[in-house]
mmCIF file of the N, C-alpha and C atoms, coordinates in Angstrom:
data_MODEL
# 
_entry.id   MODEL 
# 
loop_
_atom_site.group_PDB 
_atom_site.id 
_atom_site.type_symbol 
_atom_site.label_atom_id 
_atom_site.label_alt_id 
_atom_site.label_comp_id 
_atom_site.label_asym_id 
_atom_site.label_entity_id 
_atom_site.label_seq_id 
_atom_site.pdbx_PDB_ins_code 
_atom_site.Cartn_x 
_atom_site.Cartn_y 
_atom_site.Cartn_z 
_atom_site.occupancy 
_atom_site.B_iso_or_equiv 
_atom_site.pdbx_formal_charge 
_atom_site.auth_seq_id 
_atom_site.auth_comp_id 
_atom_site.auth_asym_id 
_atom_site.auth_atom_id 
_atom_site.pdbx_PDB_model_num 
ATOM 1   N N  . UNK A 1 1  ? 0.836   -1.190  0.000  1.00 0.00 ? 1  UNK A N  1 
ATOM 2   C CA . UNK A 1 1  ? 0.000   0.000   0.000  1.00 0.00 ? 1  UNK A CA 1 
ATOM 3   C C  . UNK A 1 1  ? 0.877   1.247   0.000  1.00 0.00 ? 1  UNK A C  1 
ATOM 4   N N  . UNK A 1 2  ? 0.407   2.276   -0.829 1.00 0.00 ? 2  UNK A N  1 
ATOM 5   C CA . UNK A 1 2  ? 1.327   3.521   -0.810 1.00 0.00 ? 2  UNK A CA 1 
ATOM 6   C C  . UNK A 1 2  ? 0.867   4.199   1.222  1.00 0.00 ? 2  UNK A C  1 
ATOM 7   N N  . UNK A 1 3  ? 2.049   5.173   1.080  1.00 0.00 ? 3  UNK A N  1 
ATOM 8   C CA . UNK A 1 3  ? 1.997   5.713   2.538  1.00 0.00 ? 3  UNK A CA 1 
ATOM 9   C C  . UNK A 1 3  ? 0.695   6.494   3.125  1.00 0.00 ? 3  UNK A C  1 
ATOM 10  N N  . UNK A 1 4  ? 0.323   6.812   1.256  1.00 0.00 ? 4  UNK A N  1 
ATOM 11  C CA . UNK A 1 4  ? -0.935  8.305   2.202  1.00 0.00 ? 4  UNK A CA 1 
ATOM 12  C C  . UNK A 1 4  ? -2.285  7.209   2.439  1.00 0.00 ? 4  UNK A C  1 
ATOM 13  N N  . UNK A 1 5  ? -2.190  6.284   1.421  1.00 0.00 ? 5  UNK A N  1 
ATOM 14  C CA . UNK A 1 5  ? -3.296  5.062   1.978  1.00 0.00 ? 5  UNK A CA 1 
ATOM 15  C C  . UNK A 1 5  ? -3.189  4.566   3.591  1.00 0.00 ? 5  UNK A C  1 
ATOM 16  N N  . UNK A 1 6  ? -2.336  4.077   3.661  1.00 0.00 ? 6  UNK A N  1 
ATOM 17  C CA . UNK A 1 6  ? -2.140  3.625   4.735  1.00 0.00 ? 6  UNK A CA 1 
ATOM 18  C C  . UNK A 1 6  ? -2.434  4.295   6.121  1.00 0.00 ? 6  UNK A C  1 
ATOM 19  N N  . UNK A 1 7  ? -1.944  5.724   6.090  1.00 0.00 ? 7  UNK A N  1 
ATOM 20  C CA . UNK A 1 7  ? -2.304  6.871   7.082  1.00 0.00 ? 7  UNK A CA 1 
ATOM 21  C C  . UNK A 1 7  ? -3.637  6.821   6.720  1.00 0.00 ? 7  UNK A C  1 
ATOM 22  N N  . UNK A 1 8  ? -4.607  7.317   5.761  1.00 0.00 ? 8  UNK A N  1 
ATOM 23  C CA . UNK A 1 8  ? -5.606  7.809   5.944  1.00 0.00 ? 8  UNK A CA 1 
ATOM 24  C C  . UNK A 1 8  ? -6.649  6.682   5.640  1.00 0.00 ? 8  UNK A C  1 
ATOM 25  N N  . UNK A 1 9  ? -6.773  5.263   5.364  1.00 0.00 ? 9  UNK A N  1 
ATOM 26  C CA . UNK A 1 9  ? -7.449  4.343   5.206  1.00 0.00 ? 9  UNK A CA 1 
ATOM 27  C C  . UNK A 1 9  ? -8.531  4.612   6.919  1.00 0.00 ? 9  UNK A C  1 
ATOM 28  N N  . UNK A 1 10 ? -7.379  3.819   8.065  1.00 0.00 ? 10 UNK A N  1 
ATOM 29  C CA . UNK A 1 10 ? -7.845  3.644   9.089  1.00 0.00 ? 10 UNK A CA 1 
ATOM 30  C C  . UNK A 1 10 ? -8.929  5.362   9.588  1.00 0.00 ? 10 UNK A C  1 
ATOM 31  N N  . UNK A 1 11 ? -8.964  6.224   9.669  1.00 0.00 ? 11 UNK A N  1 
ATOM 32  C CA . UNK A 1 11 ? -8.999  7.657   9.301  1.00 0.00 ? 11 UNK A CA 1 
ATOM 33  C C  . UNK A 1 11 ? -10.785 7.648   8.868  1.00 0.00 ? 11 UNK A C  1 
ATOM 34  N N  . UNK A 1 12 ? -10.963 7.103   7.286  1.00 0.00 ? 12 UNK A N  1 
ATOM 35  C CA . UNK A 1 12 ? -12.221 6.944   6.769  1.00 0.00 ? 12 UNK A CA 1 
ATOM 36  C C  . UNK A 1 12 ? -13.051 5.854   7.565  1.00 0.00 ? 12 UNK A C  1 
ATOM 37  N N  . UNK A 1 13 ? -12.118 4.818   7.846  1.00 0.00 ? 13 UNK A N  1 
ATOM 38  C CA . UNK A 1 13 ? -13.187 4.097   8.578  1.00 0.00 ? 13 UNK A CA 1 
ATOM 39  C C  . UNK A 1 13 ? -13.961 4.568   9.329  1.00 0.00 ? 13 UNK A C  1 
ATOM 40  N N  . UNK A 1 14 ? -13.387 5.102   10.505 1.00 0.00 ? 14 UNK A N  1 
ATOM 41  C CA . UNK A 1 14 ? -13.225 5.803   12.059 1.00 0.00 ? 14 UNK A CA 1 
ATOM 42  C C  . UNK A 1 14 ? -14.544 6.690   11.835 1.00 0.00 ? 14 UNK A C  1 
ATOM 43  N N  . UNK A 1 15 ? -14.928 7.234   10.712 1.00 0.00 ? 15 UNK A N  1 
ATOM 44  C CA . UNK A 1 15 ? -15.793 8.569   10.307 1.00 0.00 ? 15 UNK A CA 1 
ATOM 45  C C  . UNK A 1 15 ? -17.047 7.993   11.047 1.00 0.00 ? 15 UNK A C  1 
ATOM 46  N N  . UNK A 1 16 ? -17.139 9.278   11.552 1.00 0.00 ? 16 UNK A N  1 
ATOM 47  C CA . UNK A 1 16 ? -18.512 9.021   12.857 1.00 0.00 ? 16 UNK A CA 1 
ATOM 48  C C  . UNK A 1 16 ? -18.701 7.355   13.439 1.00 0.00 ? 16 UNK A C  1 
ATOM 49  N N  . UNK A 1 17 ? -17.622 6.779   13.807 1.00 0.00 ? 17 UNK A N  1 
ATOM 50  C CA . UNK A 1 17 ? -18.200 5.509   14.720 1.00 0.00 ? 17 UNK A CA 1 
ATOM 51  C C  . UNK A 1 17 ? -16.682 5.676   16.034 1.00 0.00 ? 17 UNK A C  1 
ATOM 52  N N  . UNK A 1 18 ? -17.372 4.416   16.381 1.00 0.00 ? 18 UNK A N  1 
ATOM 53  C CA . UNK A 1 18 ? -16.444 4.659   18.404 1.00 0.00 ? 18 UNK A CA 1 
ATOM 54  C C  . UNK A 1 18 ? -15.103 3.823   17.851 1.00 0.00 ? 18 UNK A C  1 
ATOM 55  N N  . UNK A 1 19 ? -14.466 3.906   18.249 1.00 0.00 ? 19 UNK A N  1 
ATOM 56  C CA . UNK A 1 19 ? -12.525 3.566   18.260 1.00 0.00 ? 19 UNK A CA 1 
ATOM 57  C C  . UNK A 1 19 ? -13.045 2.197   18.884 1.00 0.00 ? 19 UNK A C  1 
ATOM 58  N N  . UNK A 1 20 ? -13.926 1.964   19.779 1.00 0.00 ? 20 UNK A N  1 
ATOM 59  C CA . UNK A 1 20 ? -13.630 0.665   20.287 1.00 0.00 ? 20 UNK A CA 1 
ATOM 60  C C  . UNK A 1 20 ? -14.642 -0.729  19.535 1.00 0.00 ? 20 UNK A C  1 
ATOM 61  N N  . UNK A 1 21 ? -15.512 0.424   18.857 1.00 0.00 ? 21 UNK A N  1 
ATOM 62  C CA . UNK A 1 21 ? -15.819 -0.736  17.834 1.00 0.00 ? 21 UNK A CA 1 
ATOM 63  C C  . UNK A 1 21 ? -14.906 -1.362  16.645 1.00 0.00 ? 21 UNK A C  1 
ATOM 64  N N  . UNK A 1 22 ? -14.214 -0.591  16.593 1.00 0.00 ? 22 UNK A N  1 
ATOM 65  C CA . UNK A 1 22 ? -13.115 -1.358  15.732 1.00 0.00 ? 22 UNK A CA 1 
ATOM 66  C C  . UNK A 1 22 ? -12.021 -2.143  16.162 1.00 0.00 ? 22 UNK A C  1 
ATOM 67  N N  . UNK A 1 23 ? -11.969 -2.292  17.372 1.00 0.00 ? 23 UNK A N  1 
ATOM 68  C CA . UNK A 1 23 ? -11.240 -3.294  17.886 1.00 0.00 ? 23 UNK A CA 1 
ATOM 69  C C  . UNK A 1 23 ? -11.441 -5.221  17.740 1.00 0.00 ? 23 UNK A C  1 
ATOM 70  N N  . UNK A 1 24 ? -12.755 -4.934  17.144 1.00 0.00 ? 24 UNK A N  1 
ATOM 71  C CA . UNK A 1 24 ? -13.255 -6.344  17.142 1.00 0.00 ? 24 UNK A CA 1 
ATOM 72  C C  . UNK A 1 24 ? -13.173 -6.692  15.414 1.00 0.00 ? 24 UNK A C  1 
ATOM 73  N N  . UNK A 1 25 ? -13.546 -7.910  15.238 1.00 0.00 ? 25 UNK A N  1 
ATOM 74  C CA . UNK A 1 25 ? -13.460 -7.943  13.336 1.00 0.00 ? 25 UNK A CA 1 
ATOM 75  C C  . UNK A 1 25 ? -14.913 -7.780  13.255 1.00 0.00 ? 25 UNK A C  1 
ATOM 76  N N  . UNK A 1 26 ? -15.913 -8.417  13.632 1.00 0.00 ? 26 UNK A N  1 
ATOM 77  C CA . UNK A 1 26 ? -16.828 -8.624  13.048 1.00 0.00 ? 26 UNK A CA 1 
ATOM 78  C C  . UNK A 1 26 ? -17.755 -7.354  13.249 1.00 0.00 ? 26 UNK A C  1 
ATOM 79  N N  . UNK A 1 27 ? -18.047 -6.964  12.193 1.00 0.00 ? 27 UNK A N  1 
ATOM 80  C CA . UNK A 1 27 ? -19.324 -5.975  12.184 1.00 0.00 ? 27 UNK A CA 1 
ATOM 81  C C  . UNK A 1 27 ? -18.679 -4.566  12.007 1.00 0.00 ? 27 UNK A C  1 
ATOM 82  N N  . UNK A 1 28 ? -16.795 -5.253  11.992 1.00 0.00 ? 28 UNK A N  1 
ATOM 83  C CA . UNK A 1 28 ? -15.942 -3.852  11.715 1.00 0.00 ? 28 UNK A CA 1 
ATOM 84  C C  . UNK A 1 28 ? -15.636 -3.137  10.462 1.00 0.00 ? 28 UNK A C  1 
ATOM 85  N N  . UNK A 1 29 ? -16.115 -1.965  9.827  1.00 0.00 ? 29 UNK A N  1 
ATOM 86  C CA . UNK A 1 29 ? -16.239 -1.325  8.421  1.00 0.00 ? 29 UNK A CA 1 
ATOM 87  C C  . UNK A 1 29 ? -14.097 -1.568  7.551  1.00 0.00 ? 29 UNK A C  1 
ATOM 88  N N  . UNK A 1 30 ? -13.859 -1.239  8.759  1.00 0.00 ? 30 UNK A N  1 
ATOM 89  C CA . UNK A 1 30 ? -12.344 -1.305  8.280  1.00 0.00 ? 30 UNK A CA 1 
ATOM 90  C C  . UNK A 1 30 ? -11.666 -2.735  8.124  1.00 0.00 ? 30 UNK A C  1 
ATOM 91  N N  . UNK A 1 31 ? -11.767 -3.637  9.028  1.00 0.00 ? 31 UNK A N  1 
ATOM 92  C CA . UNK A 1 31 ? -11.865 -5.288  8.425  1.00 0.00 ? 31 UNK A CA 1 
ATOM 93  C C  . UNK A 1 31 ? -12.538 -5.777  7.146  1.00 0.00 ? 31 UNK A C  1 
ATOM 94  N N  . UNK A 1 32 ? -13.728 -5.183  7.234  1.00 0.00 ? 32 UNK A N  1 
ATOM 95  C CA . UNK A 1 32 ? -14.509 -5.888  6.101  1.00 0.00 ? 32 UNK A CA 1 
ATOM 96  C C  . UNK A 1 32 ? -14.096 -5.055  4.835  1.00 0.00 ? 32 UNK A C  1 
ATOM 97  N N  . UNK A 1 33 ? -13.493 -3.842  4.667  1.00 0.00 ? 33 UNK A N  1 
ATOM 98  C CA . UNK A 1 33 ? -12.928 -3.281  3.522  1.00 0.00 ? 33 UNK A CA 1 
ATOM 99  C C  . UNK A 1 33 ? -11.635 -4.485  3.483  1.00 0.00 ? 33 UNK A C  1 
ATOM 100 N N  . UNK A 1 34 ? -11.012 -4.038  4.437  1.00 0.00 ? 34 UNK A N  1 
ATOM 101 C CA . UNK A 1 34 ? -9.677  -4.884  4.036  1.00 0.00 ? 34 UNK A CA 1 
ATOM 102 C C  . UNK A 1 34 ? -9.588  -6.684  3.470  1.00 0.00 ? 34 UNK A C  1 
ATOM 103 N N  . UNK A 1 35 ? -10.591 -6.872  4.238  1.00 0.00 ? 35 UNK A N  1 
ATOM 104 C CA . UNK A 1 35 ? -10.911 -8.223  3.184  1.00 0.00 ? 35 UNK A CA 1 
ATOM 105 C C  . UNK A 1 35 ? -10.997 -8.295  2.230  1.00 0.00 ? 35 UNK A C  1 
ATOM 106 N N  . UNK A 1 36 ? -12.337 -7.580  1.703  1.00 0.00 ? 36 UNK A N  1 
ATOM 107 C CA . UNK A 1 36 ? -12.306 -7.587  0.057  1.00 0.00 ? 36 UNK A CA 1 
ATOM 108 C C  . UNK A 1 36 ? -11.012 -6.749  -0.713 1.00 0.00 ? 36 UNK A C  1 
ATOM 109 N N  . UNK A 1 37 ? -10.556 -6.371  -0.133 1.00 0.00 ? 37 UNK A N  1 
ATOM 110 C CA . UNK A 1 37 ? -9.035  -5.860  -0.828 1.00 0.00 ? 37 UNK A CA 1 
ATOM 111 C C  . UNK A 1 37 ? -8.201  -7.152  -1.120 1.00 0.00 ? 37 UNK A C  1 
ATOM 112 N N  . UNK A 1 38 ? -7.936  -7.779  0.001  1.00 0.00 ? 38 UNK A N  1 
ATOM 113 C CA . UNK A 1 38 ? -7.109  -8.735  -0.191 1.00 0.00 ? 38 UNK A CA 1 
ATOM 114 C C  . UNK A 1 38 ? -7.913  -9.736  -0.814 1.00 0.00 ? 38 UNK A C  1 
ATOM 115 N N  . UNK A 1 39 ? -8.918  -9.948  -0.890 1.00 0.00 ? 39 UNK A N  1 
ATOM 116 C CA . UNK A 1 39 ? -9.805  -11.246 -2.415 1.00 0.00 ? 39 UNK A CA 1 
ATOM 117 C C  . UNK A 1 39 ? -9.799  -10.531 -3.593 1.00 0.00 ? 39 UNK A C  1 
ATOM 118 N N  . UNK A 1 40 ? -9.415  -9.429  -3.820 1.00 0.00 ? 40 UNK A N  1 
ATOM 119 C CA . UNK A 1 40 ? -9.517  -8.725  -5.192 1.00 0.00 ? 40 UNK A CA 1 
ATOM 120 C C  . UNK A 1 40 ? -8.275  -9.072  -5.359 1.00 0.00 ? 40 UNK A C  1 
ATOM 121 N N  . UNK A 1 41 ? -6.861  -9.015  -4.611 1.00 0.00 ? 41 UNK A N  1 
ATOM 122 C CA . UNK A 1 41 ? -5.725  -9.290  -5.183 1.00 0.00 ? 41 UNK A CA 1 
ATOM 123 C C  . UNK A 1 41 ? -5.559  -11.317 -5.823 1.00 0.00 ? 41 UNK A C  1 
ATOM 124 N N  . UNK A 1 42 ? -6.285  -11.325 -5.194 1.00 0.00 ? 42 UNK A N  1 
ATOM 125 C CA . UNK A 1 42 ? -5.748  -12.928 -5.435 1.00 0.00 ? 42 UNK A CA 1 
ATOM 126 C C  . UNK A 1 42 ? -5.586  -13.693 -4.258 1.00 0.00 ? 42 UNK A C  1 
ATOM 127 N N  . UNK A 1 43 ? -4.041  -14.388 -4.667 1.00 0.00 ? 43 UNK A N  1 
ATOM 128 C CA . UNK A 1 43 ? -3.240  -15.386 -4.150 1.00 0.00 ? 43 UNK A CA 1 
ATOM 129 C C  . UNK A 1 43 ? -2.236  -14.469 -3.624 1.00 0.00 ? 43 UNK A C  1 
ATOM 130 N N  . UNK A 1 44 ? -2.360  -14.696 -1.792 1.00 0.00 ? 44 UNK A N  1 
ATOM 131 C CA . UNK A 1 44 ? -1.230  -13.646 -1.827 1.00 0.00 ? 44 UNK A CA 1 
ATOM 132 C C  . UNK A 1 44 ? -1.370  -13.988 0.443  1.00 0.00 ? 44 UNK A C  1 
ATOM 133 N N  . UNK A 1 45 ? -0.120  -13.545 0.622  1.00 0.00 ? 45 UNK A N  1 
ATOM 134 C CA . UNK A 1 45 ? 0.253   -14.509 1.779  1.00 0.00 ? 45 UNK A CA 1 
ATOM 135 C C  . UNK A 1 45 ? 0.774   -13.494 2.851  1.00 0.00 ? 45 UNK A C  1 
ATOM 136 N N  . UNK A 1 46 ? 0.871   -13.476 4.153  1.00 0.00 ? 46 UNK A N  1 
ATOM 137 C CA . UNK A 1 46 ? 1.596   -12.240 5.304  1.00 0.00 ? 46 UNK A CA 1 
ATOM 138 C C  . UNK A 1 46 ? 1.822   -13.366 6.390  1.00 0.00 ? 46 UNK A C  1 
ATOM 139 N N  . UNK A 1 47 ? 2.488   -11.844 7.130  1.00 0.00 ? 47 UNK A N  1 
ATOM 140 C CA . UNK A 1 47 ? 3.268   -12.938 8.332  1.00 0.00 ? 47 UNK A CA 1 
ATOM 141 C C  . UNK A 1 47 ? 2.270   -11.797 9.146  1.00 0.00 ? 47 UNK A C  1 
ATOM 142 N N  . UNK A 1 48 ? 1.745   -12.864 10.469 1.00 0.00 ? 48 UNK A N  1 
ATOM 143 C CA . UNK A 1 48 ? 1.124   -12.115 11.065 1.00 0.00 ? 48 UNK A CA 1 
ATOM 144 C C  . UNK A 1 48 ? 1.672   -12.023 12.591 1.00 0.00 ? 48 UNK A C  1 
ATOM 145 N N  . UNK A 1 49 ? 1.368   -10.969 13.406 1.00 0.00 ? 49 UNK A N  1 
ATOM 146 C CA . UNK A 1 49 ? 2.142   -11.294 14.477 1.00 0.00 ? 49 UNK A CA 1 
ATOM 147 C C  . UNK A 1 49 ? 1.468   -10.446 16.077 1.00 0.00 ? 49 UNK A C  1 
ATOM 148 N N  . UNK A 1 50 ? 1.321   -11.174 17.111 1.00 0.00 ? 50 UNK A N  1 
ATOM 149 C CA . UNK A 1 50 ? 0.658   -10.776 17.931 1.00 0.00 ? 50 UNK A CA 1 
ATOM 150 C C  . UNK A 1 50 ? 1.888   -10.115 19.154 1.00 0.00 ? 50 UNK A C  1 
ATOM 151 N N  . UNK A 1 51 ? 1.577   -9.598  19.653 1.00 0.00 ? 51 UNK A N  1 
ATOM 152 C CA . UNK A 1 51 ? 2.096   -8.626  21.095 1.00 0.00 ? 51 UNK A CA 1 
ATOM 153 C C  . UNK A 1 51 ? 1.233   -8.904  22.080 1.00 0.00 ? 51 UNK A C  1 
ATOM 154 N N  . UNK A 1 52 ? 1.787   -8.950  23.103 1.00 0.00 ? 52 UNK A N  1 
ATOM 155 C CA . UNK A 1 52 ? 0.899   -8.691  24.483 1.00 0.00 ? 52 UNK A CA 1 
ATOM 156 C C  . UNK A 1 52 ? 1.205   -7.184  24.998 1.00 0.00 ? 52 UNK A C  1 
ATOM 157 N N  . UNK A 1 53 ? 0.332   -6.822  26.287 1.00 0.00 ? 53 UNK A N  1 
ATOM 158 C CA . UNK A 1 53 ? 0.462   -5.516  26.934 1.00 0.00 ? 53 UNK A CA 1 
ATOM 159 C C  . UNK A 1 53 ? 1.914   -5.102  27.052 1.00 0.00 ? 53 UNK A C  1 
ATOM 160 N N  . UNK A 1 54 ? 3.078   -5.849  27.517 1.00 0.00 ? 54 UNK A N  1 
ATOM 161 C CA . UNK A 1 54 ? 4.591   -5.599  27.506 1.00 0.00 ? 54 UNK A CA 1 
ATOM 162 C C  . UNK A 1 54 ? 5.115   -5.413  26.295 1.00 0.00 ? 54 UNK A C  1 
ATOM 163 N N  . UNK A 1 55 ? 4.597   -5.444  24.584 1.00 0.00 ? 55 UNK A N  1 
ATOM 164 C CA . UNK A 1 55 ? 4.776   -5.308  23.088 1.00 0.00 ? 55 UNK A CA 1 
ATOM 165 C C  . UNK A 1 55 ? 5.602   -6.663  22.993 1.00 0.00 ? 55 UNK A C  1 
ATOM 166 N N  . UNK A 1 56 ? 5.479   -7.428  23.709 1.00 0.00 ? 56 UNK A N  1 
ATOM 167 C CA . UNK A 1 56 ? 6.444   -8.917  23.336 1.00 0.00 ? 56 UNK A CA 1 
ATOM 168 C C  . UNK A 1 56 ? 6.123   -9.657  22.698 1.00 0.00 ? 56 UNK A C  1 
ATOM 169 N N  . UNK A 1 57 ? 6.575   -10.247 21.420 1.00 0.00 ? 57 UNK A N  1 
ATOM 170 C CA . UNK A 1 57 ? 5.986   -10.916 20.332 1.00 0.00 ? 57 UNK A CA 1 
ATOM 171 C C  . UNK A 1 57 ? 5.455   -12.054 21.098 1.00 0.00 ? 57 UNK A C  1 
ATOM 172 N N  . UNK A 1 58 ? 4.427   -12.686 21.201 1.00 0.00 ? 58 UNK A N  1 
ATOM 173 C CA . UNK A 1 58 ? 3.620   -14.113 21.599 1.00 0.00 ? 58 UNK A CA 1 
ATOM 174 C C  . UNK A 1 58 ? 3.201   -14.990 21.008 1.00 0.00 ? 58 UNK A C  1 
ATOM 175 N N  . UNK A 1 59 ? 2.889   -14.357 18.960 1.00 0.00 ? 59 UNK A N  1 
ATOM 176 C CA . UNK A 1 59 ? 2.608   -15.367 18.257 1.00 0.00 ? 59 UNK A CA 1 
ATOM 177 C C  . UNK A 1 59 ? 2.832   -14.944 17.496 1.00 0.00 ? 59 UNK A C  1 
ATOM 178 N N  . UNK A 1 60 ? 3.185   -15.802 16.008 1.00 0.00 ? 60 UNK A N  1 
ATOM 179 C CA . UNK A 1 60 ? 3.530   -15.538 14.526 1.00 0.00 ? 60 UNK A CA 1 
ATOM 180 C C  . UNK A 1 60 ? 3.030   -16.279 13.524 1.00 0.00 ? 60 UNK A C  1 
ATOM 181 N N  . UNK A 1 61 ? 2.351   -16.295 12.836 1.00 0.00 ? 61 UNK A N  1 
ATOM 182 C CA . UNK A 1 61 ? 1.889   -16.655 12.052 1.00 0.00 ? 61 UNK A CA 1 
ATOM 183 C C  . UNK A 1 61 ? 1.946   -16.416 10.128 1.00 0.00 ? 61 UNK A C  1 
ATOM 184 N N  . UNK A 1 62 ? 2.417   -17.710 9.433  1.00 0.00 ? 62 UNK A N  1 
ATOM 185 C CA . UNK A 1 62 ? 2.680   -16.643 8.515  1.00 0.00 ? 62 UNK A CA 1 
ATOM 186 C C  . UNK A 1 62 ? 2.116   -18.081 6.907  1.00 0.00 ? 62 UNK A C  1 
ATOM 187 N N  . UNK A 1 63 ? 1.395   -17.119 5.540  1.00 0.00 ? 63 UNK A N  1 
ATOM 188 C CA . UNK A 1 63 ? 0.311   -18.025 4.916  1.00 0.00 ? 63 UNK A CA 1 
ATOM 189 C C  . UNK A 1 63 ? -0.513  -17.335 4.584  1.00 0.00 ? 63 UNK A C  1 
ATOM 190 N N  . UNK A 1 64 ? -1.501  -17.613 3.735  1.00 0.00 ? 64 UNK A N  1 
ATOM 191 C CA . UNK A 1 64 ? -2.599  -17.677 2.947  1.00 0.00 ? 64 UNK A CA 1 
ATOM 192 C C  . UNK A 1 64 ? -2.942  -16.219 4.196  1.00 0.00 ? 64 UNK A C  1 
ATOM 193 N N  . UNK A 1 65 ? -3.176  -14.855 3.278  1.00 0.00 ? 65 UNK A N  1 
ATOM 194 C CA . UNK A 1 65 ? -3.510  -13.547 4.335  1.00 0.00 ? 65 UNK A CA 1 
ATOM 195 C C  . UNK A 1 65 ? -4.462  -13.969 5.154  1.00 0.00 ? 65 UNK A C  1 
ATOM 196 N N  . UNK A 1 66 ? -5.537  -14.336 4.681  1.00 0.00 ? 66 UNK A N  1 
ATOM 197 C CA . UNK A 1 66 ? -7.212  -14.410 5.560  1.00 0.00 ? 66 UNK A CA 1 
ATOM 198 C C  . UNK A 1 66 ? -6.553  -15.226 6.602  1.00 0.00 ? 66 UNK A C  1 
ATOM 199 N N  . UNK A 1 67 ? -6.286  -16.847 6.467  1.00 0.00 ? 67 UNK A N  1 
ATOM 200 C CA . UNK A 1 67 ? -6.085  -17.434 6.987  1.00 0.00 ? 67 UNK A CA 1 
ATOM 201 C C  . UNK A 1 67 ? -4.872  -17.468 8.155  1.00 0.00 ? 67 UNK A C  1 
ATOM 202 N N  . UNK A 1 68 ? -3.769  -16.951 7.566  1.00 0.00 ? 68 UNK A N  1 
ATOM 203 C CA . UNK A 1 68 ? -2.877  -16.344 8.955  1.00 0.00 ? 68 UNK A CA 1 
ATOM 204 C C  . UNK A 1 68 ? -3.333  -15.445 9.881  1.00 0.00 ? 68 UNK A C  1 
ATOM 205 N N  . UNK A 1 69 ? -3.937  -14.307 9.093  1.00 0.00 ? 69 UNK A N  1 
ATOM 206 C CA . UNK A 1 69 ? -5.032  -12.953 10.345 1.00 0.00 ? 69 UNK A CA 1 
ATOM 207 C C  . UNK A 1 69 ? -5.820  -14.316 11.416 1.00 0.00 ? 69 UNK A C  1 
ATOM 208 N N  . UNK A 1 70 ? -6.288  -14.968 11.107 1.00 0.00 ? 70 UNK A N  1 
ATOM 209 C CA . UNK A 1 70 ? -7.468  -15.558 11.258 1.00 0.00 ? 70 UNK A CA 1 
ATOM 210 C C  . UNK A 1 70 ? -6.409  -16.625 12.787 1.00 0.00 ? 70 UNK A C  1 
ATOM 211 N N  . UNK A 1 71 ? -6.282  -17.301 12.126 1.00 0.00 ? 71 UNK A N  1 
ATOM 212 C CA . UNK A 1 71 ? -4.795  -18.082 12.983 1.00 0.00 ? 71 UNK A CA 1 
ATOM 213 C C  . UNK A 1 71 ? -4.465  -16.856 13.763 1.00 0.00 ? 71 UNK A C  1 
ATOM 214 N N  . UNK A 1 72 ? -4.087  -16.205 13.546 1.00 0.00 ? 72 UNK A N  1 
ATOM 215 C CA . UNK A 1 72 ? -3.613  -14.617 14.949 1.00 0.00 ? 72 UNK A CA 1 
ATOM 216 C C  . UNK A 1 72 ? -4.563  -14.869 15.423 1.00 0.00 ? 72 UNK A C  1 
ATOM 217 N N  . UNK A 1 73 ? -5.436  -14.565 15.060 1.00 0.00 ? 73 UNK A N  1 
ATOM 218 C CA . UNK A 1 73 ? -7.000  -13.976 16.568 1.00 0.00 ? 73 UNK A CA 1 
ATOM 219 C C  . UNK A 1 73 ? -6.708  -14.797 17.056 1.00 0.00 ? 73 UNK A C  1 
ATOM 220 N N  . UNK A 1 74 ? -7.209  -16.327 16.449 1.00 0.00 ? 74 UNK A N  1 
ATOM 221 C CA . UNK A 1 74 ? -7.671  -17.687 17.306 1.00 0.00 ? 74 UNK A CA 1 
ATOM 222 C C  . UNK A 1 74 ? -6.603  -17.544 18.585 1.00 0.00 ? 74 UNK A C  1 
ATOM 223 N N  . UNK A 1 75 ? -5.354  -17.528 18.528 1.00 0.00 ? 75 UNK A N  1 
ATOM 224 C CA . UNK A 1 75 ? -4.070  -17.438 19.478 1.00 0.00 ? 75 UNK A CA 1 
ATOM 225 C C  . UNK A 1 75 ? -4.610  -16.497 20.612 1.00 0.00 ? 75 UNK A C  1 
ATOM 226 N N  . UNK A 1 76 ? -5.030  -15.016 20.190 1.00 0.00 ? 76 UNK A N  1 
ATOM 227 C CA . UNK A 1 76 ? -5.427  -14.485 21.456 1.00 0.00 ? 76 UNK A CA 1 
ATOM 228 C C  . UNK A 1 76 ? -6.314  -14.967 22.289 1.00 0.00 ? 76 UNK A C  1 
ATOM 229 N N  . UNK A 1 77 ? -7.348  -15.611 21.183 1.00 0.00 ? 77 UNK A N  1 
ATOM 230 C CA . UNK A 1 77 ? -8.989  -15.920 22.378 1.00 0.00 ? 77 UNK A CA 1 
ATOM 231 C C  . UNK A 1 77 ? -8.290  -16.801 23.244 1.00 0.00 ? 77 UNK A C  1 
ATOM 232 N N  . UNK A 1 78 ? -7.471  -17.941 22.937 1.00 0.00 ? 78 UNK A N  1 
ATOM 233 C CA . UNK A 1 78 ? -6.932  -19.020 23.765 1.00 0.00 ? 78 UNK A CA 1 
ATOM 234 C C  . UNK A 1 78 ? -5.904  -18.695 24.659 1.00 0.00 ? 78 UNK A C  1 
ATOM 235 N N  . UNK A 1 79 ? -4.827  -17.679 24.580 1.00 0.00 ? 79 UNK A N  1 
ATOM 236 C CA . UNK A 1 79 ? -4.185  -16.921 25.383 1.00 0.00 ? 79 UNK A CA 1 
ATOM 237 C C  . UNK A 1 79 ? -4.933  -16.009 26.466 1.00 0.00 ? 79 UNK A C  1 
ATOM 238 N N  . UNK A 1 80 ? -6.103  -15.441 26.219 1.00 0.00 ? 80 UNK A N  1 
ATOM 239 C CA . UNK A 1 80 ? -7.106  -15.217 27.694 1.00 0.00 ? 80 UNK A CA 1 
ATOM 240 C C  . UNK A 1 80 ? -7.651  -15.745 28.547 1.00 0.00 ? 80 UNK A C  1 
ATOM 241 N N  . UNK A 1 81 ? -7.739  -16.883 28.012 1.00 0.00 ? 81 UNK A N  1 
ATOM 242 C CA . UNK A 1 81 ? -8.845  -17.989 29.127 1.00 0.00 ? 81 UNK A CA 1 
ATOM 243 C C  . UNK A 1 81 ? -8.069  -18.182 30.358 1.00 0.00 ? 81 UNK A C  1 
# 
């Protein structure tokens, strides 16, 4: 993604809704853009990577985009219990 996308993507989402609804995926305007971004590209793969409250890497994940994001979450829900 070029730089001014990147700054101002998250920005349009945000437009009139709460910061903490976007913390979640589902029902989130800025997830569900970014999905169909990444199914319009294709075949195409990231490394994904989680932090805890101290910024210490805890998980990595890396594959098929949807499916690595996806693999991240799952790691947190099971890291809270």
């Amino acid at each position: 993604m070029h730089a001014d996308t990147i700054r101002t993507f998250p920005q349009r989402a945000l437009h009139g809704r709460s910061v903490r609804r976007l913390v979640h995926s589902r029902g989130n305007p800025l997830h569900e853009e970014q999905l169909l971004i990444v199914r319009r590209l294709g075949e195409s793969y990231a490394l994904n990577t989680v932090i805890d409250e101290d910024r210490d890497l805890v998980y990595a994940s890396f594959g098929e985009t949807i499916a690595s994001h996806l693999a991240a979450v799952r790691s947190r829900k099971i890291g809270r219990r």
